[in-house]
Each structure stands twice: as structure tokens, then as C-alpha cells.
VOGU-3710 file (C-alpha; in Angstrom, 3 decimals, decimal comma):
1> xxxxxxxxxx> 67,110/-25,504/107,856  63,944/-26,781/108,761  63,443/-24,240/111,342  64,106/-21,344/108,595  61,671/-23,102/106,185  59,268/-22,866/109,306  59,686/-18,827/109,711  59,477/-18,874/105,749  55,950/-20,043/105,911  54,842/-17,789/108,831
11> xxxxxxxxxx> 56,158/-14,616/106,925  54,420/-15,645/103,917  50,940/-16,126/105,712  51,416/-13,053/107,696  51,844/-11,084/104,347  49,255/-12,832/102,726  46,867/-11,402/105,505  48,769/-7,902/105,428  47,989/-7,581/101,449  44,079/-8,219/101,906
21> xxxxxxxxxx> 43,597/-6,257/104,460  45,801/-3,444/102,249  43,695/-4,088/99,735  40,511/-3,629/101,304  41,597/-0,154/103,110  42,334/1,429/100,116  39,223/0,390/98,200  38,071/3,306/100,315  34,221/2,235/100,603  31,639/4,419/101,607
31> xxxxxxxxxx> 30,653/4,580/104,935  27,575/2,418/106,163  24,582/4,661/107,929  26,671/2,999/111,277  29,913/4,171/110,617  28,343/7,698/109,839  26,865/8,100/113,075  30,090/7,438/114,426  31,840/9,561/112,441  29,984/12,562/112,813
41> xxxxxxxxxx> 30,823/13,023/116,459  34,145/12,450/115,999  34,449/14,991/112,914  32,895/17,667/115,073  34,672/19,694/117,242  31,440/20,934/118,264  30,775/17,526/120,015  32,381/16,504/123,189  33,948/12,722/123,056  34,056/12,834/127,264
51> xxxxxxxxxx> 30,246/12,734/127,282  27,155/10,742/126,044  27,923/10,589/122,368  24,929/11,510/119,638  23,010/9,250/116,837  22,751/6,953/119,575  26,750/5,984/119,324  29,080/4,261/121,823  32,634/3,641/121,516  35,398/3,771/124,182
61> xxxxxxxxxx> 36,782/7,137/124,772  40,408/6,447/124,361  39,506/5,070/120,275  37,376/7,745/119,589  40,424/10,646/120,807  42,242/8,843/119,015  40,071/8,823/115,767  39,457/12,714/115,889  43,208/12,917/116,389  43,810/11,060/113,001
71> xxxxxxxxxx> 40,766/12,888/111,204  42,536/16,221/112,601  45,544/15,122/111,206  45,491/13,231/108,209  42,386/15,910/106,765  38,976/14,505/106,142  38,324/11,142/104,567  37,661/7,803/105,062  41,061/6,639/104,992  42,227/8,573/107,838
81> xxxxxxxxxx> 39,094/7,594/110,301  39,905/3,211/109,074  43,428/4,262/109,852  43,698/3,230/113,455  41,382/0,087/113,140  43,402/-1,086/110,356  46,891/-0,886/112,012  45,121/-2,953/114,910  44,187/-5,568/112,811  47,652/-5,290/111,037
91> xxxxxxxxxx> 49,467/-5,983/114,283  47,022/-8,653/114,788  48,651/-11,137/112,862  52,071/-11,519/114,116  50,183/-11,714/117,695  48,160/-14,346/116,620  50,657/-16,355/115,509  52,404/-15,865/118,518  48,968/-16,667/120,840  48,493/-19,564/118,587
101> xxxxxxxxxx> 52,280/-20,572/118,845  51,314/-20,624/122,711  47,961/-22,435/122,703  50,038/-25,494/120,476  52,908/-26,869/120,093  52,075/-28,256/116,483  53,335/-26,582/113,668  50,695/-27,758/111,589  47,755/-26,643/113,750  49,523/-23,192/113,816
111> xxxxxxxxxx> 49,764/-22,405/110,485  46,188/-24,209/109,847  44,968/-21,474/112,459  46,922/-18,581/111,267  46,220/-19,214/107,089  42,202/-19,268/108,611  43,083/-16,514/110,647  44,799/-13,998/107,936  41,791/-15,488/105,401  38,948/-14,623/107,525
121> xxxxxxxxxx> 36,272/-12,455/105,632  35,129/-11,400/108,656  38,654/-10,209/110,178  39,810/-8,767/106,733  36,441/-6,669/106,445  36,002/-4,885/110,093  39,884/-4,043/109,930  38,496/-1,162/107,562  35,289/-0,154/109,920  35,292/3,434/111,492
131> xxxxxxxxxx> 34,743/1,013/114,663  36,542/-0,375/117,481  36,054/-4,136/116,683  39,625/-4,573/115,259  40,624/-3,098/118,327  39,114/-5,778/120,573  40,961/-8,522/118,396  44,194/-6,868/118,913  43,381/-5,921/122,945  42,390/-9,506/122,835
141> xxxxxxxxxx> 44,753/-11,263/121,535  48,345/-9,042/122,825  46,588/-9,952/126,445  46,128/-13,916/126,106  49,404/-13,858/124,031  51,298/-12,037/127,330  49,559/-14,276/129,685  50,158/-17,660/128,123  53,744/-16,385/127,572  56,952/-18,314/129,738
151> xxxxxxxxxx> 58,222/-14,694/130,949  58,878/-14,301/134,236  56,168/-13,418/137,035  56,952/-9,654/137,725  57,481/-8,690/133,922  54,544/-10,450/132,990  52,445/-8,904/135,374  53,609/-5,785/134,457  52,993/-5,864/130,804  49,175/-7,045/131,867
161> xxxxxxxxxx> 49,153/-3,974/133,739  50,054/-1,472/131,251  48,177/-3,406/128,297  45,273/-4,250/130,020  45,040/-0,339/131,222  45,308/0,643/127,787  42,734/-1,601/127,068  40,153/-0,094/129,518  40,016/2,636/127,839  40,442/1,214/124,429
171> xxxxxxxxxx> 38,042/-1,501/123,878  34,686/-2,302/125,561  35,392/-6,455/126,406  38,669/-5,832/128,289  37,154/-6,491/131,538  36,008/-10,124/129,969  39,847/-10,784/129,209  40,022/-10,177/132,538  38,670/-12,424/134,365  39,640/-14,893/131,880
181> xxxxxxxxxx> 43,174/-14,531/132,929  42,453/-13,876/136,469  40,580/-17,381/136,437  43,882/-18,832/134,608  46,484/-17,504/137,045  44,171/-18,378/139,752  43,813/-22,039/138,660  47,454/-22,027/137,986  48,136/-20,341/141,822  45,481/-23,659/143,539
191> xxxxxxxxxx> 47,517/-26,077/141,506  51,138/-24,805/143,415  49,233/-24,236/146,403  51,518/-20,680/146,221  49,755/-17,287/146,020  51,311/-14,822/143,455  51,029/-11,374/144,862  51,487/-9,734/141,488  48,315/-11,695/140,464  46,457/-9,354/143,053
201> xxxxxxxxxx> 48,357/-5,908/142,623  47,769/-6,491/138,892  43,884/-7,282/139,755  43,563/-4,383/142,287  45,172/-1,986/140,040  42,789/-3,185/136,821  40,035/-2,870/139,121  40,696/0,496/140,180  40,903/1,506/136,365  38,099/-0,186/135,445
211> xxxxxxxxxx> 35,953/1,208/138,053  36,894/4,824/137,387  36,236/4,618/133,472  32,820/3,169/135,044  32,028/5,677/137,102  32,548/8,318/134,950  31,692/6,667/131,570  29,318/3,911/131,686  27,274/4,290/134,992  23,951/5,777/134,072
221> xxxxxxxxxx> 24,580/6,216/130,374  21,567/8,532/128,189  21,319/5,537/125,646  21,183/2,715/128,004  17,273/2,027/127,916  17,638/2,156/123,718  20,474/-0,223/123,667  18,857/-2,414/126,027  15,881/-2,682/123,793  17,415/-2,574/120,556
231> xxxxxxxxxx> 19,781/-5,366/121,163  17,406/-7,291/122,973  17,185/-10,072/120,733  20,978/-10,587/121,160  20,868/-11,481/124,751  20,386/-15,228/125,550  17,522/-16,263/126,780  18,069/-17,777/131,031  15,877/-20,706/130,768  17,696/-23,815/128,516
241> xxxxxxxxxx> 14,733/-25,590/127,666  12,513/-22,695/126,208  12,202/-22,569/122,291  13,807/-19,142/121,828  16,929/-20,675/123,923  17,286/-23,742/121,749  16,445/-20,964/118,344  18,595/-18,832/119,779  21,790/-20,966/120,652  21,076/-22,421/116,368
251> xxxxxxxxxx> 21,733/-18,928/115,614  24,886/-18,075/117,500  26,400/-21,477/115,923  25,599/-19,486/112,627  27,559/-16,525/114,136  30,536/-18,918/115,011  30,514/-20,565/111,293  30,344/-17,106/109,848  32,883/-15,878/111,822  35,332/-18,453/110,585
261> xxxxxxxxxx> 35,498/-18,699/106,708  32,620/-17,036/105,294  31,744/-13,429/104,283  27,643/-12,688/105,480  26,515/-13,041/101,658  27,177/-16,427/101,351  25,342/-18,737/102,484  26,249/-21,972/100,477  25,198/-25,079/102,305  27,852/-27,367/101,907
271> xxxxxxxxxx> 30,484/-24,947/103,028  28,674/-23,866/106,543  27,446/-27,548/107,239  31,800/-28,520/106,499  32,816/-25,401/108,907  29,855/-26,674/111,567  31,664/-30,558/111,049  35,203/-29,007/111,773  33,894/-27,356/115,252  32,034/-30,188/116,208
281> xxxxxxxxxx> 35,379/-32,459/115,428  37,694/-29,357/117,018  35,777/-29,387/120,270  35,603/-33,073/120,487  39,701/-33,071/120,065  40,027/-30,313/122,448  37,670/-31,847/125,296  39,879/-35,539/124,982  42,685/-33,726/125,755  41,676/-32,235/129,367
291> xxxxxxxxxx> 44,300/-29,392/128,710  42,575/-26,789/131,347  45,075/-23,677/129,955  43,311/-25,348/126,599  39,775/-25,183/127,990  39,969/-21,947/129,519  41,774/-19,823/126,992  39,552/-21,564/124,268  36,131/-22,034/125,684  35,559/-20,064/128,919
301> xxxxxxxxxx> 35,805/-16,277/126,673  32,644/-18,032/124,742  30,851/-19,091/127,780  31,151/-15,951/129,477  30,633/-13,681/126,588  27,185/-15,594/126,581  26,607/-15,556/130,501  26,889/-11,790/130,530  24,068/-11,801/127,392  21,957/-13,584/129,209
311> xxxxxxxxxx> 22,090/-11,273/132,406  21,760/-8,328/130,119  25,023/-6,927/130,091  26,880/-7,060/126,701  24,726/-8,431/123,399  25,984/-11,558/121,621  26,051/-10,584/118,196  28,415/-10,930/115,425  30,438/-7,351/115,664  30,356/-7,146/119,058
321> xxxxxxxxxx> 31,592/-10,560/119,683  34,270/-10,288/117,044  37,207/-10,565/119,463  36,459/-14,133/120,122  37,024/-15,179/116,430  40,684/-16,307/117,183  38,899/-18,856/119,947  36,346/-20,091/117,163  39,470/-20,337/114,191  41,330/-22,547/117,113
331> xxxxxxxxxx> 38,652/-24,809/117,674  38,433/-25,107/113,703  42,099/-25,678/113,610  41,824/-28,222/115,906  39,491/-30,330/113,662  41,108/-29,617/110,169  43,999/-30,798/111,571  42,765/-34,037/112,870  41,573/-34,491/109,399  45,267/-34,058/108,460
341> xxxxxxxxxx> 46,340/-36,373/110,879  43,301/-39,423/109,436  44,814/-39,089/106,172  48,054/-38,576/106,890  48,378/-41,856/108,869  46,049/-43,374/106,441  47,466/-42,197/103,054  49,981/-40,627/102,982  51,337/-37,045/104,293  51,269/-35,880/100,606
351> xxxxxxxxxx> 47,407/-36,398/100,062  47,320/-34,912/103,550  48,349/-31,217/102,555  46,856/-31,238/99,312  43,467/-31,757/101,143  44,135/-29,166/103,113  45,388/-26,786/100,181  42,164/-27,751/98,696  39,899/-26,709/101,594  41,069/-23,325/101,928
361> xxxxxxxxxx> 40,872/-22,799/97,628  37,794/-23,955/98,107  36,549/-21,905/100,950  38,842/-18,717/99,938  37,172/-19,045/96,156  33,466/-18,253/97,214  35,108/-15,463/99,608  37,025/-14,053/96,991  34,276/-13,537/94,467  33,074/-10,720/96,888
371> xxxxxxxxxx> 36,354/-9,307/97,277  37,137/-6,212/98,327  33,780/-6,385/100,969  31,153/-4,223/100,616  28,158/-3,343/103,318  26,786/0,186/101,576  28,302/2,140/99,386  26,957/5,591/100,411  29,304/7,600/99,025  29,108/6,852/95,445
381> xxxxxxxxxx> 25,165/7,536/95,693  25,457/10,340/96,905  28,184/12,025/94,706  26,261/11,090/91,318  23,046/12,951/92,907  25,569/16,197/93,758  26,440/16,192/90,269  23,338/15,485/88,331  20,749/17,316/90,748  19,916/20,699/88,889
391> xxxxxxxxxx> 18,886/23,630/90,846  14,938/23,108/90,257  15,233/19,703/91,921  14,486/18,671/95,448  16,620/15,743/97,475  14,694/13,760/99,948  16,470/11,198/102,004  15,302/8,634/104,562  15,971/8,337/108,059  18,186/5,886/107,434
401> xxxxxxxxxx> 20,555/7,527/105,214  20,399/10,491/106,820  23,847/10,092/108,792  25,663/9,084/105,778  24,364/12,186/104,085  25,385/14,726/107,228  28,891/13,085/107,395  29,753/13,576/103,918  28,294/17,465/103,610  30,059/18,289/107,207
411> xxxxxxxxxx> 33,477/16,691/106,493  33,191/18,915/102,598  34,346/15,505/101,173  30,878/15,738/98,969  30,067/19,992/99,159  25,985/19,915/99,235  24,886/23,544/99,887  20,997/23,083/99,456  18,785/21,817/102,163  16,800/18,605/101,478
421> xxxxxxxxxx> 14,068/17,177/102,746  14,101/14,183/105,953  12,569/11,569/106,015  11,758/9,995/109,951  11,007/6,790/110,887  6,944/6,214/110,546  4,819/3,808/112,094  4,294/1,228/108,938  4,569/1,150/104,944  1,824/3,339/104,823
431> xxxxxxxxxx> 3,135/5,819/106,856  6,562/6,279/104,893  3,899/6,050/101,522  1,834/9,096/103,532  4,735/11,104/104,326  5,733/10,861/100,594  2,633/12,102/99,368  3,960/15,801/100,465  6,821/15,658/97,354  5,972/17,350/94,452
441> xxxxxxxxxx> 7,779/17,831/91,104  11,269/16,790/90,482  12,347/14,620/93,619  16,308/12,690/93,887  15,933/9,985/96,707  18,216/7,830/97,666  17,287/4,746/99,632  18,657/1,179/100,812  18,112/-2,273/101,335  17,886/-2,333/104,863
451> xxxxxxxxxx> 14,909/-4,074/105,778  12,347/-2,519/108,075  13,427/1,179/106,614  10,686/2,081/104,817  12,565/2,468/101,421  11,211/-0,097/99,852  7,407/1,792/100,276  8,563/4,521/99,305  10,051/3,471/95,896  6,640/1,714/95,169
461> xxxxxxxxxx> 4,971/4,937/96,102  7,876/7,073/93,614  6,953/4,197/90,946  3,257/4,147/91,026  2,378/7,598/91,305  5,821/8,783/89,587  7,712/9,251/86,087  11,334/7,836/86,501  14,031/10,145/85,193  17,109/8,609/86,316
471> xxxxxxxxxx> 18,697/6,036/88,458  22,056/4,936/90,109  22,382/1,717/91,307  25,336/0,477/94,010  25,921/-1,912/96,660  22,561/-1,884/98,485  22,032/1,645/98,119  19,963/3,185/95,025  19,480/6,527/93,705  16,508/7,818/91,523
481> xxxx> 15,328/10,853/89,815  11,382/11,010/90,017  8,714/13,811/88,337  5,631/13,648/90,646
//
């Protein structure tokens, strides 16, 4: 009976997650100037997805054949490019439950971890993302839940085999599940004093896999001096007592808090500074414990994930480390449920799961507010200018919308037939302000909030040397009708 009541609970949480996610696919937002630049090499045939991809883009090859595939298939639209990410993150749950059913044998800590882990804004948001990020969780996640498993040595190994050579070609951190698991098995292999020779054919044979996709995808890659510098901020600094270490490593402990319980608009004191007090608490309960499988399926992803920033390899930042949000709900698991546990043994078991019912309304409220989650709405913009722009009035759009624009007039979803005018990227706010000087008459823009774009200059130019005609107004994205 109790047992039942147990998978009752599970079900329900795993459903719970299923419905938001649901809920946020088919709210069918517009695609972010990201996601556009993305798209449009998948949505052209024109484009090869074997080679250096354009707009300065980078996804594995194996996700984007598959994305074209679904485009191809389903006919052009949002929904069919969030289709693949969003089954990821759908299978996601029941493998987290499993992973955390692993990591844990108490029930409690499990479903405190998996109600965090089917709440998470962060989680529920990217599983709609024309991105590979859902992905990594799932890669992530069907790995560690396959090597903490109790099957057998051969079957297990074989499993890593064929899921971790998916994964190659699938997601861009598999090889840093690797070695996390080759470290595991290898402290496991010391501790018998027995060598496992499916450890190494598995290792050889990832290797071998690994190095091809390499060789002929990664090695010597056109963007790799861009990414390099744009990301450059993301990579930890070596030396541990410098100033941008120490601002740096504050930072990333935002990332972590973030990642757990709240979506990037909020940014309500009292609810990071209670997230930040459950790590804190969840790594102190994990460290008492000395549980290596513990330390090293928890911690050592982190620490490497920030090793390989520092050396330049792979950026720490919040997308691109998404994978490792299961790690980070753990360790926040771990210190909600020692709260349990004080008041439990204090109070009573009652008062216990009310306070806990009463952290996640709490948390899930401010959440909720913003839900479905937004980061652009593009589309919307752009489909009020398409049907109010008469034939005597020009479009100019910024560099940074420009992808957006392209996606939606290549895919025919929004049928623009007359050319507009482009905006680049200029050298200052008085260099977008120059470049506008060149518009006469009726002009449509369409800019957004993005800071360092230039829009915001070039709305003060359209406003002080312009007559406003008409405006639209959406989720960080605004469209106006200027006579200049």
C-alpha cells in the first residue's frame, strides 16, 4: 500500500512537470534573434549542416539533422523546430527520478528533488528553445542514471556505449560525462583492486568516436577566434586570489541559484539569499557524509565544467551549463530536506511537510506570475508591421533583429515581399544615430531591449527628429511607425 501511494506521488510530479512544459510548447513564442540564427541554417536546404554553420551558429550535427528532418516534415513553424528539444526534456523526468532514485535512498529527498526538478523555470523554459540544451539534460542524465544503475557489468557497459555514442554526436558536454564516469568506474575498479575490461573497450570505443566527430567537426572550426572572444568573460579566471576570480566565482553562485527555482526576471532577495542557504546547508550534508559515488556524481561535473572554463575550452554560462542543473537541484534537495528532518524531529512530521508545501508555493508563486516564459517575442512584431506597413512605407531593422526577420520571410510563416533597409552594428550611439540620419519619410522599425544594440539610440534619434505614427509594444521587442 505504501509502496503504491509512493508510485502515486511520482506519477503525479512527473505529470505536473509534463503539463508545464506542454503548456509552454504550445504558447508557440517567437523566436529570440538566437534561435533565428539557428534556425535559418537548418530551414535552408541551401546550407550544408556537415560544415561550419552561418550567423556564427554551433550545434552538434546529429540535433541539427535531426531538426531539418522535423522542419521537413512537420512544415514550417516553430512548433516543429521545439519539437525534438521538448520530447528530450519530456523524457527527462522519468530519468531523473530514476538518477535521483539512484543518488538516494530517501524517499523524501527524491521527491524534494524531482517536485524542484519538474518546477524549474529554467528546465521548463529551454525545453521549448530551437537549441540543444534540453538535449544535454537528457544525454546527461540517461548516462549517470545507466552508470549508477545495479545492472550487470557487460549490459551496462553496453548501454554506455550506444548512449554515450549517440551522445557524441548529439550534445556538445558528452565527453565531460565521460570522464565523470570513467573517474567513477575507475575509483570503483582501485577499491576491488580488479580491472574491468569493459571499462576500457567502452573508453577506447568512446574515444575513437569522439575523436572522429573531432577531427572532422571541431578541429580548426571558422568561428573559433569569435567564440573565444565573445564568451570570454565566461571562462574562469586561473589565478584564485585575483578580484575578477573572487567576482567571478559570486556570479556563477548566481548562475547556480538561478538555475534552481527562479526564472532570470526575478530577482527578489529573500528568495535567492533562501536558495543560496539551502546549497550552503546541501553541500555541508553532502560533504559529512564522505559518500565518494555522492561526491563525484554531485560535485566533480561542477568542478570540471569550471576547470575546462578556465583553460579555455567550454564557457561557464547559464545555457551552456544547463545540464548540470540536476547536480545543483540535488545539492538543494539535500538541504531542504535536512530542514525537514530539524522540524520533523523537533515538531512534528506534520509541520514538517507543510513547510515544505509552503516553500515550493512560495517559490512556484513568483515563477508562475511569468508563466508561460518569454525571452522576445519577434514574431508578433513583426506580423503587426506586415499588416499595417502600406506600400509608401519603408522597414528598417537593426542588426540585431535581422535573423528573426530572415527566418520568418524564408520559412513564408510571415510573407514579406519588399526589401528593407539593415541596420549593422556601428562603433557607438552615435554611430547607430548617424546611420539613421539616411531614413527619410515614413520609416517602421522594430527594435529590442538588448543592451549594447544600438536600439535604444536609435529610438531617441526616431523621437527627436521624428513624428510618431504608430507603435506595437511586446515582450522586449517594440515596433514604431515614424514620419521623418
Amino acid at each position: 500500500m505504501i509502496r503504491q501511494k509512493s508510485q502515486v506521488y511520482i506519477i503525479l510530479i512527473i505529470s505536473l512537470g509534463i503539463v508545464l512544459r506542454l503548456v509552454q510548447y504550445f504558447y508557440n513564442r517567437g523566436l529570440w534573434m538566437d534561435e533565428a540564427s539557428l534556425a535559418l541554417n537548418i530551414i535552408n536546404p541551401e546550407i550544408s549542416l556537415l560544415k561550419p554553420l552561418e550567423n556564427l551558429q554551433v550545434a552538434p550535427i546529429l540535433f541539427l539533422l535531426i531538426e531539418r528532418f522535423s522542419f521537413y516534415l512537420l512544415g514550417p513553424s516553430e512548433l516543429a523546430l521545439r519539437l525534438f528539444p521538448l520530447l528530450c526534456s519530456l523524457l527527462s523526468l522519468p530519468f531523473a527520478y530514476l538518477f535521483f532514485k539512484n543518488i538516494s535512498k530517501d524517499k523524501r529527498l527524491v521527491y524534494i528533488a524531482l517536485i524542484t526538478y519538474s518546477l524549474a523555470p529554467s528546465l521548463i523554459y529551454y525545453s521549448s528553445e530551437v537549441k540543444q540544451y534540453a538535449v544535454d539534460v537528457l544525454i546527461t542524465l540517461v548516462l549517470y542514471c545507466i552508470a549508477s544503475s545495479s545492472l550487470g557489468i557487460k549490459p551496462k557497459n553496453l548501454y554506455l556505449i550506444l548512449v554515450g555514442g549517440l551522445g557524441i554526436f548529439l550534445s556538445n558536454i558528452a565527453p565531460l560525462i565521460f570522464v565523470t564516469i570513467g573517474v567513477y568506474s575507475l575509483y570503483k575498479q582501485l577499491k576491488i583492486r580488479k580491472i574491468d575490461y569493459w571499462f576500457i573497450i567502452t573508453g577506447f570505443i568512446w574515444s575513437i568516436l569522439f575523436g572522429f566527430y573531432y577531427i572532422y567537426f571541431i578541429q580548426g572550426h571558422s568561428t573559433r577566434d569569435f567564440m573565444l572572444s565573445f564568451w570570454m568573460p565566461n571562462f574562469m579566471p586561473l589565478n584564485p586570489f585575483s578580484h575578477e576570480f573572487i567576482n567571478f566565482v559570486v556570479k556563477k553562485i548566481g548562475y547556480s541559484i538561478k538555475m534552481i527555482f527562479v526564472y532570470n526576471t526575478i530577482n527578489y532577495a529573500f528568495i535567492l539569499a533562501f536558495i543560496a542557504l539551502m546549497l550552503a546547508l546541501g553541500i555541508w550534508k553532502i560533504a559529512v557524509k564522505r559518500n565518494v559515488k555522492l561526491l563525484l556524481f554531485i560535485f566533480f561535473p561542477i568542478v570540471l565544467h569550471l576547470l575546462i572554463s578556465a583553460l579555455k575550452i567550454y564557457p561557464y554560462h547559464l545555457r551552456l551549463v544547463l545540464y548540470l542543473t540536476p547536480f545543483y537541484i540535488l545539492i538543494f534537495a539535500f538541504g531542504l530536506n535536512a530542514i525537514y528532518r530539524f522540524i520533523k524531529s523537533k515538531v512534528s512530521g506534520k509541520v514538517a511537510v507543510v513547510t515544505v508545501f509552503i516553500v515550493f508555493v512560495v517559490l512556484s508563486f513568483f515563477n508562475m506570475k511569468l508563466f508561460p516564459y518569454e525571452r522576445m517575442e519577434s514574431r508578433k512584431a513583426l506580423q503587426y508591421v506586415f499588416e499595417n506597413k502600406k506600400p509608401d512605407e519603408q522597414f528598417y531593422v537593426n542588426w540585431d533583429f535581422n535573423s528573426a526577420y530572415r527566418y520568418y520571410k524564408l520559412s513564408g510563416i510571415i510573407p514579406f515581399q519588399d526589401a528593407i533597409i539593415e541596420g549593422k552594428i556601428e562603433p557607438g550611439c552615435d554611430g547607430y544615430k548617424k546611420a539613421a540620419e539616411s531614413l527619410k519619410g515614413k520609416i517602421w522599425f522594430i527594435g529590442t531591449d538588448v543592451q549594447g544594440s544600438g536600439n535604444d539610440c536609435i529610438f531617441q534619434y526616431l523621437k527627436d527628429n521624428g513624428e510618431l505614427l504608430d507603435r506595437y509594444d511586446d515582450f522586449k521587442v517594440h515596433a514604431v511607425l515614424y514620419k521623418l
